[in-house]
C-alpha positions in Angstrom: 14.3 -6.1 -48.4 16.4 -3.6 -46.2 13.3 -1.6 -46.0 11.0 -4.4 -44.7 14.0 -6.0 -42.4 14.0 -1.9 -41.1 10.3 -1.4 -40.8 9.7 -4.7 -39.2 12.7 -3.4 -36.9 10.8 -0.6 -36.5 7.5 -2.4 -35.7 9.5 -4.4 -33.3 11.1 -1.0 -31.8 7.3 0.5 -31.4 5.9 -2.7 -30.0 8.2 -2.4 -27.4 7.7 0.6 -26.9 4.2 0.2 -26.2 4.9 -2.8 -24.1 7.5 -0.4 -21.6 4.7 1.8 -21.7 2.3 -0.5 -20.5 4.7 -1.9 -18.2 4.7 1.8 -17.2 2.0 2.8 -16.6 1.8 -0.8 -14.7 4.6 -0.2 -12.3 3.0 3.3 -11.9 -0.4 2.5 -10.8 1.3 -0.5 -8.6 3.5 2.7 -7.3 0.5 4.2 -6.1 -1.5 1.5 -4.6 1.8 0.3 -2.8 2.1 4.8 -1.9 -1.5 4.5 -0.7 -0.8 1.1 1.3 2.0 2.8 2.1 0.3 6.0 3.6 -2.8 3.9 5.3 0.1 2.0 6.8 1.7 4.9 8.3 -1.8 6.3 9.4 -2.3 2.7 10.8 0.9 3.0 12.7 0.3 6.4 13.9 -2.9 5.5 15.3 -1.3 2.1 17.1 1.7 4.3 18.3 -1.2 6.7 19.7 -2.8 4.2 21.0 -0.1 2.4 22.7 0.9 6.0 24.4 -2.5 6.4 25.6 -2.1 2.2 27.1 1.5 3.5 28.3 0.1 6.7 30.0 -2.6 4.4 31.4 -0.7 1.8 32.6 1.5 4.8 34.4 -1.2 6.0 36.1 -2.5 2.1 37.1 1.2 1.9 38.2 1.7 4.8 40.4 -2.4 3.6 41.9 -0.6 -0.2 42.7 2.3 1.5 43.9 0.1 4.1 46.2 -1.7 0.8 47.4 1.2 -1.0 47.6 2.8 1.8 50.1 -0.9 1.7 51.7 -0.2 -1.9 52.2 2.8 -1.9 53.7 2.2 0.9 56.0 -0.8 -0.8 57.0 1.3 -4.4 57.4 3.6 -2.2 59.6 1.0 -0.7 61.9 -0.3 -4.4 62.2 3.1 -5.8 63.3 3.7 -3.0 65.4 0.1 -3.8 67.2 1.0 -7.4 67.4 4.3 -6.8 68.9 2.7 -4.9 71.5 0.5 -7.5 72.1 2.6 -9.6 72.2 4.5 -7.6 74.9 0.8 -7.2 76.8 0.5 -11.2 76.8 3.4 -11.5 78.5 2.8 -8.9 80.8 -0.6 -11.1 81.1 1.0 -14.4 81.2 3.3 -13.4 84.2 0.6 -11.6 86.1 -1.4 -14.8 86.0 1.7 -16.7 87.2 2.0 -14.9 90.0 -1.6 -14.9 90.6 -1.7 -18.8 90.3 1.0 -18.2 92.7 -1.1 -16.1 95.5 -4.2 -18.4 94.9 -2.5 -21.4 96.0 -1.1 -19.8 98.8 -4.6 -18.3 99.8 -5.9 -21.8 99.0 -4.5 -23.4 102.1 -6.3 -20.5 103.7 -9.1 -20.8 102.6 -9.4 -24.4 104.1 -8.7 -22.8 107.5 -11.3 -20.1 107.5 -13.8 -22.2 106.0 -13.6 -24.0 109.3 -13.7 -20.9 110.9 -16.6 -19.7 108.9 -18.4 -22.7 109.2 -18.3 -21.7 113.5 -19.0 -18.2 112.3 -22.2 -19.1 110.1 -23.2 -21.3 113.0 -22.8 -18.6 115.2 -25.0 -15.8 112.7 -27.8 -18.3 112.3 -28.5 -18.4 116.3 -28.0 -14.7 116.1 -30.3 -14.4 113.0 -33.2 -16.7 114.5 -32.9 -14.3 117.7 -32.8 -11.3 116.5 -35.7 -12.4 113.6 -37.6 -13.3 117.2 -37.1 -9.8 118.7 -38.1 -8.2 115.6 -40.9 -10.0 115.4 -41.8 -9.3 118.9 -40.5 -5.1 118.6 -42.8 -5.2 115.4 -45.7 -6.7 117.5 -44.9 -4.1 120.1 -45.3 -1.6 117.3 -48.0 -3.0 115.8 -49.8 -2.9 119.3 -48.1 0.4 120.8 -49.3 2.4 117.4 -53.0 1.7 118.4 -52.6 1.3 122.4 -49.8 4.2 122.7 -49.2 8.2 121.7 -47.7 8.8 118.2 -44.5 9.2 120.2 -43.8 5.9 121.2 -45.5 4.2 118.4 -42.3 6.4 116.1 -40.1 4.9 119.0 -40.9 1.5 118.7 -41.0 2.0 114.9 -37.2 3.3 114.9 -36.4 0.0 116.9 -38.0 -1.9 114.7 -36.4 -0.2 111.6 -32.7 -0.6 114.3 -33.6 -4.2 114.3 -34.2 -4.8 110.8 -31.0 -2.7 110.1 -29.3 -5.5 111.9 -30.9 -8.1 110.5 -30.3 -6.9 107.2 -26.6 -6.4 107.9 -26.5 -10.4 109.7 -28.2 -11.7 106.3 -25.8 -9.7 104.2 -22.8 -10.6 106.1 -23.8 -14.2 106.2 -24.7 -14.4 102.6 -20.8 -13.3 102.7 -19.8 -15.8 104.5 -21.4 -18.4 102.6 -20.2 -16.7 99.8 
C-alpha cells in the first residue's frame, strides 16, 4: 500500500511535471509571439518616429516659407503705408492748392463779368473788322485773280503777297476772336 500511495505520488509528481512543461513550453511560445509583437512594435515605432521627423523637418521648412512670407508681407504692408502716407501728404498738398485756387477763381469771377462786357464791345468791334477785311480780301484776291492774267508775274506775286498779308490778318482776327468767344 506504501508502494501504490508512492507510485500514485509519483504519477501525480510526473503529471505535473508534464503539466509545467506544457505550461512551459506555453509561456515560451507566448514569450515569443509577445518578443515578436514586441519587435514589430518597436519597428512600428521606429518607422512613426521616422516619419514624424520627416513631418517635423517638413513642417520646419513650411515654417521658415510662412515666416519668409510673413516678413514678405509685412514689408510689403509697410511700403503700402508708407505710400499712403505720402498720399496722404500729396492730398493735402492737393486739397489746399484747390482752396486757394477756389480762392483765385472767385476773385477772377467778378472779373470775368467785367471783361465779358468788355469783350462783348471787343467781339463787336472784330466782327466789323472781320466783314472788312473779308471784303478787301475778297477784292485783293480779285485783283490777283485779274492782275495774274492782265499784269507781269511781278505784280501778280505782289498782289499775291497781299493777299497771303490779308489772309494772315484775317486768320489772326478769326483766331483772336474765336479767343474771345472762348
Amino acid at each position: 500500500a506504501k508502494h501504490d500511495a508512492e507510485a500514485a505520488r509519483a504519477e501525480g509528481l510526473v503529471a505535473q511535471l508534464e503539466a509545467a512543461k506544457t505550461s512551459v513550453a506555453k509561456h515560451d511560445a507566448e514569450a515569443a509571439s509577445a518578443a515578436r509583437a514586441l519587435e514589430e512594435g518597436r519597428r512600428a515605432a521606429a518607422a512613426e518616429v521616422e516619419a514624424a521627423q520627416r513631418a517635423m523637418r517638413h513642417a520646419e521648412k513650411e515654417k521658415l516659407c510662412v515666416e519668409a512670407a510673413l516678413a514678405a508681407a509685412e514689408r510689403a504692408i509697410e511700403a503700402k503705408d508708407a505710400a499712403m502716407l505720402s498720399e496722404t501728404r500729396a492730398l493735402g498738398e492737393r486739397e489746399a492748392r484747390a482752396a486757394a485756387a477756389e480762392e483765385r477763381a472767385a476773385a477772377a469771377h467778378a472779373e470775368l463779368a467785367k471783361a465779358q462786357e468788355a469783350r462783348a464791345a471787343e467781339r463787336r468791334e472784330h466782327a466789323e473788322m472781320l466783314a472788312a477785311l473779308q471784303q478787301r480780301v475778297a477784292s485783293a484776291e480779285t485783283t490777283a485773280a485779274n492782275s495774274r492774267v492782265a499784269s507781269s508775274e511781278a505784280q501778280a506775286a505782289a498782289l499775291e503777297r497781299q493777299a497771303s498779308t490779308h489772309t494772315e490778318a484775317l486768320e489772326a482776327l478769326a483766331a483772336e476772336r474765336r479767343r474771345m468767344e472762348a
